[in-house]
C-alpha positions in Angstrom: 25.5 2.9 12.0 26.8 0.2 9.4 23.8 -1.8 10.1 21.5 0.6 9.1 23.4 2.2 6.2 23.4 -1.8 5.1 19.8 -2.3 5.8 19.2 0.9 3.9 21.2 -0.3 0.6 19.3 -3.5 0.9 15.7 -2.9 1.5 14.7 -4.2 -1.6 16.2 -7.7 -1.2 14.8 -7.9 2.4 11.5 -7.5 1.1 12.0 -10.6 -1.3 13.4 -12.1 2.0 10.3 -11.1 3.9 7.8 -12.9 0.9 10.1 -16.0 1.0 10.1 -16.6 4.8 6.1 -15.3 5.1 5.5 -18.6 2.6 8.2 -21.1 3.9 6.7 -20.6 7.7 2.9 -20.3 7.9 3.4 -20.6 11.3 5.4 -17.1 11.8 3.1 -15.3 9.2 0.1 -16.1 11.4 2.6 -15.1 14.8 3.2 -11.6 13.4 -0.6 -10.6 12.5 -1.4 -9.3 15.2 1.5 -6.6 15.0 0.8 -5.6 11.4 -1.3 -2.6 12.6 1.1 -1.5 14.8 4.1 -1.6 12.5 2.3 0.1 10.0 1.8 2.9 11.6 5.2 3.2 12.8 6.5 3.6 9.0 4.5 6.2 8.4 5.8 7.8 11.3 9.5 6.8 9.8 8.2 8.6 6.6 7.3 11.9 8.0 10.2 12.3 10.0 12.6 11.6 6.9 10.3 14.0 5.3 10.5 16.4 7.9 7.8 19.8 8.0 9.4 21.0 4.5 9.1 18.1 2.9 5.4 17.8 4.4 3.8 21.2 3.1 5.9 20.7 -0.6 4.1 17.3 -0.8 0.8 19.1 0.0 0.5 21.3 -2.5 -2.3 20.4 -4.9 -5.1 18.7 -2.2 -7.5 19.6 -4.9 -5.6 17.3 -7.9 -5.0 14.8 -5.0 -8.6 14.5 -3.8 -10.3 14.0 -7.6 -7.3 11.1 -8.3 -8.4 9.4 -4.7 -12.2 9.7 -6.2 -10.7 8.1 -9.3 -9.2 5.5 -7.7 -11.2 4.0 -5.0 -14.5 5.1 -6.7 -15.0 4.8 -10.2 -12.4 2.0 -10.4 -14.1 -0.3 -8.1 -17.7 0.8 -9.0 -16.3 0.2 -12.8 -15.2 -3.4 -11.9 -18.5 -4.3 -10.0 -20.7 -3.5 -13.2 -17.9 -5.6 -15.0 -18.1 -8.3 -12.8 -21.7 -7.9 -12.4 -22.4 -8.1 -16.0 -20.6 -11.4 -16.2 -22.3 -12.5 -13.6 -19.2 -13.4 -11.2 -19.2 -10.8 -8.9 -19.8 -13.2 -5.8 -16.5 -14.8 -6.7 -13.8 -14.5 -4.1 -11.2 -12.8 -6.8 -14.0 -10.5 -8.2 -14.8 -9.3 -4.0 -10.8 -9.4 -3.7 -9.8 -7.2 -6.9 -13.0 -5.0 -6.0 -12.2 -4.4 -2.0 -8.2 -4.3 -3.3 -9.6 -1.0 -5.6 -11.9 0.6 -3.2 -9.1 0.7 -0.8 -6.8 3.8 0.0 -3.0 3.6 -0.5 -1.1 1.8 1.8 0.5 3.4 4.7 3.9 2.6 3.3 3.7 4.3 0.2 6.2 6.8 0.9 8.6 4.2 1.8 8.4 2.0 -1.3 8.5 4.9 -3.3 11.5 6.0 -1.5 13.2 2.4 -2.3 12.2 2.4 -6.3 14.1 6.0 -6.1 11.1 8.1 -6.4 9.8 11.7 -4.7 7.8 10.0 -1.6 5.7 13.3 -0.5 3.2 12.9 -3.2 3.0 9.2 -2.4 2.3 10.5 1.4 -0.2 13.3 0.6 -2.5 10.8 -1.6 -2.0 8.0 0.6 -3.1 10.8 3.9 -6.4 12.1 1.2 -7.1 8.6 -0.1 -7.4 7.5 3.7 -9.9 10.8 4.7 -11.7 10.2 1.8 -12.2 6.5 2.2 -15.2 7.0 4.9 -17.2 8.8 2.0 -16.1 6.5 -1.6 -16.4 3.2 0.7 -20.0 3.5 1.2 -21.2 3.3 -2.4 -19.0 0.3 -2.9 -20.0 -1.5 0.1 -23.9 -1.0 -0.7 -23.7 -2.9 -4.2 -21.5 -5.5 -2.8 -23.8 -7.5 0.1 -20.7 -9.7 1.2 -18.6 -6.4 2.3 -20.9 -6.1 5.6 -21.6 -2.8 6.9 -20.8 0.3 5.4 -20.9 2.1 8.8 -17.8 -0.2 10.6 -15.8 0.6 7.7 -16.7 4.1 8.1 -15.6 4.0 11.5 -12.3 2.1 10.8 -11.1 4.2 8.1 -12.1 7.4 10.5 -10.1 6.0 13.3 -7.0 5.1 10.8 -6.9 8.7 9.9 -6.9 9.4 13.3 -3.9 7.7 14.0 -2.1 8.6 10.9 -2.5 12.4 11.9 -1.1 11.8 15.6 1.3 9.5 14.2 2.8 12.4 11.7 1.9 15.0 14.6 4.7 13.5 16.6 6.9 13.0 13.7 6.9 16.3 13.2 6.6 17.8 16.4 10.5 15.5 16.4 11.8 17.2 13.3 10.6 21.0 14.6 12.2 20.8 17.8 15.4 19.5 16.0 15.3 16.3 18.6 15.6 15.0 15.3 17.8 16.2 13.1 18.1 16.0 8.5 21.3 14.4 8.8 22.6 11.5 6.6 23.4 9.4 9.3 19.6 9.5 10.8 18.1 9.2 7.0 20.3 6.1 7.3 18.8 4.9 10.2 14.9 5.8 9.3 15.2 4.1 5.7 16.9 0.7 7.9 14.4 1.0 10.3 12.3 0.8 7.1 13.6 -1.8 5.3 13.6 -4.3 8.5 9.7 -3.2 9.6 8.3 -3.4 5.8 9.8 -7.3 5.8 7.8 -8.2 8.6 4.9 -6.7 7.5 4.8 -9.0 4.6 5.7 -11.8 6.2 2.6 -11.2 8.4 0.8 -10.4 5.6 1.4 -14.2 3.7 -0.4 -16.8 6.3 -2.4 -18.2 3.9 -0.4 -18.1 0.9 2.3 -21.3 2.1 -0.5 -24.0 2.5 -2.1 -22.6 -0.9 1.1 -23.0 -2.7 1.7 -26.6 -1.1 -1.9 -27.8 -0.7 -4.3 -25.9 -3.4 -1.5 -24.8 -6.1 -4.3 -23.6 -8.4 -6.1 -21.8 -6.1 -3.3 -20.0 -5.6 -2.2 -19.3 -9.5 -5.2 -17.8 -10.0 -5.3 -15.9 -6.6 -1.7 -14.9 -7.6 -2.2 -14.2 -11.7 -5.0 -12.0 -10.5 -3.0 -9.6 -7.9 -0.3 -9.3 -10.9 -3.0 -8.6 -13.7 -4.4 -5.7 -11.5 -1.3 -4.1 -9.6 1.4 -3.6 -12.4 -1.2 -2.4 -15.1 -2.6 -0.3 -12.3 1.1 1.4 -11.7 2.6 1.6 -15.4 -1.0 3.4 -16.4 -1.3 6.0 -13.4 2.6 6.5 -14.2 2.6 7.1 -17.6 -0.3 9.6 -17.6 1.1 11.3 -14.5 4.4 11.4 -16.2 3.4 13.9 -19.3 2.3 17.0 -16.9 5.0 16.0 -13.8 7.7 13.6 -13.9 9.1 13.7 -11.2 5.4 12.8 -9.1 5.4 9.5 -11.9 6.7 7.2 -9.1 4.6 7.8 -6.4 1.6 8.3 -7.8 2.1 4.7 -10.0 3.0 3.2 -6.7 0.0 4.5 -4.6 -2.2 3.3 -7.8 -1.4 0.2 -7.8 -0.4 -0.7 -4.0 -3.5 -0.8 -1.8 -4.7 -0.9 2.0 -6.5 -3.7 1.2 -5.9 -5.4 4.7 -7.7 -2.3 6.3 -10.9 -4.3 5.4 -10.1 -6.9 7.1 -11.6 -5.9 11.0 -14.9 -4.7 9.3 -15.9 -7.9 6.5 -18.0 -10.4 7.7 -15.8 -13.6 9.2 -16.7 -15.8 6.5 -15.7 -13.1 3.6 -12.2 -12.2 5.1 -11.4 -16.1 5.2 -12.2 -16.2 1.4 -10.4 -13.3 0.5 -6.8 -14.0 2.7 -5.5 -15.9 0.1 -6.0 -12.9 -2.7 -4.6 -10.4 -0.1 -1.4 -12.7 0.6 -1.2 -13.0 -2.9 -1.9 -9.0 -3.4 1.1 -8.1 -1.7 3.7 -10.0 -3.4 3.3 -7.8 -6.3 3.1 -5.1 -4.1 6.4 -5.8 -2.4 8.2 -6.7 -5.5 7.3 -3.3 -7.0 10.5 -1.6 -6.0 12.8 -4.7 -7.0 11.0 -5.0 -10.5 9.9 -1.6 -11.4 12.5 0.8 -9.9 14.8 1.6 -13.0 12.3 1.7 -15.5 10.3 4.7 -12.6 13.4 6.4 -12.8 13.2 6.5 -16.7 10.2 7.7 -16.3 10.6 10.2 -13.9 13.5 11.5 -16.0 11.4 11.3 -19.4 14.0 8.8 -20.8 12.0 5.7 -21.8 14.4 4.6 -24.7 
């Protein structure tokens, strides 16, 4: 039970662990790939149960707020940055196809557990992540249509539809756990679901970085401006959605900066054309070191926020 109550203390610096070794060894990025998916899915599995059926229906009040901020976010931002791009005519750029596809994406299936590490309420984090992901089917289409290199609107359709699939069986069971009382709200087990956490989260990134080493050591400005790009979209994207949410709810600030900023870009990734995913690895790799650094680099000043006390 140590373990885990250490692993829990520490989740932040194992995520900077996770980064470090996912660039130092190519080799064991490209290894754990194949068992992103499934890890995924088993945090948000870990989320639910911390959360537990009251937690659940308290984070899902408010669908209707919920649904028009997913529409917000993986609709008029991305079609907002395709007209940009467009207009500047750059859009067939492997950054402009990586910052739109990183916007058009839902929340990632660990929102609740970053959110949980930078101190924040994680069942708003969990219902947007849960609407984002329903509604993606519907505000990927449009996207995809005015962006050629994306492929088929109808395999992403089909991929998001079978992630929400899984997300609700996933959480089914969760609960089902927490019901029953075969799980129990006990500090000890909250220890051992934000451990669990902490240890599953670091291998996800380090799966997540195979193409960022050889950038770094073979094609450093390739990756600056893969890297300077993830940062100039995902920190903006979480201190604005933060700030706004923080004048009608505070305490929602954190979760709702995180899910704005941190995307499921990598859901893409089984439904873009060969050639396009290869271009955009280096922007994802790149996308989630911001991501992962968000509860090491952003934590006190959430809780500021979500306390109104930014002085």
């Amino acid at each position: 039970m140590r373990l885990f109550a250490w692993l829990s203390r520490n989740g932040r610096l194992m995520l900077l662990g996770g980064l470090g070794a996912g660039i130092a060894s190519p080799e064991l990025a490209t290894a754990l790939r194949p068992a992103i998916a499934p890890m995924i899915l088993a945090l948000l599995f870990l989320a639910v149960l911390r959360l537990g059926p009251e937690g659940v229906r308290s984070g899902l009040k408010g669908l209707h707020r919920a649904a028009c901020l997913a529409l917000l976010l993986q609709l008029v931002l991305p079609l907002g940055a395709i007209a940009i791009f467009a207009g500047l005519g750059v859009l067939q750029h492997p950054l402009a196809i990586g910052v739109v596809l990183a916007l058009a994406a839902s929340p990632i299936t660990g929102s609740a557990n970053i959110t949980i590490m930078a101190g924040g309420d994680p069942a708003p984090a969990l219902r947007q992540m849960v609407i984002g992901t329903a509604l993606l089917p519907l505000t990927a289409i449009p996207v995809f249509l005015m962006v050629p290199p994306f492929g088929s609107p109808v395999a992403v359709t089909l991929a998001a539809t079978r992630l929400l699939l899984l997300i609700l069986l996933v959480g089914g069971v969760a609960l089902a756990l927490r019901q029953r009382r075969i799980v129990k709200a006990s500090t000890s087990a909250f220890q051992v679901m934000d451990g669990l956490a902490a240890v599953l989260l670091s291998l996800v990134v380090v799966g997540l970085m195979s193409a960022v080493g050889p950038a770094l050591l073979g094609d450093w400005p390739s990756f600056a401006k893969a890297l300077g790009a993830a940062f100039a979209l995902n920190f903006p994207l979480q201190i604005l959605a933060a700030t706004i949410t923080a004048r009608r709810d505070p305490t929602s600030a954190p979760a709702i900066g995180i899910v704005a900023g941190n995307r499921n870009i990598g859901l893409f990734l089984s439904v873009l054309p060969a050639a396009t995913a290869n271009d955009l690895l280096l922007f994802i790799g790149c996308f989630q070191i911001p991501m992962y650094l968000t509860p090491f680099l952003l934590t006190r000043w959430y809780r500021k926020l979500a306390s109104r006390d930014l002085s």
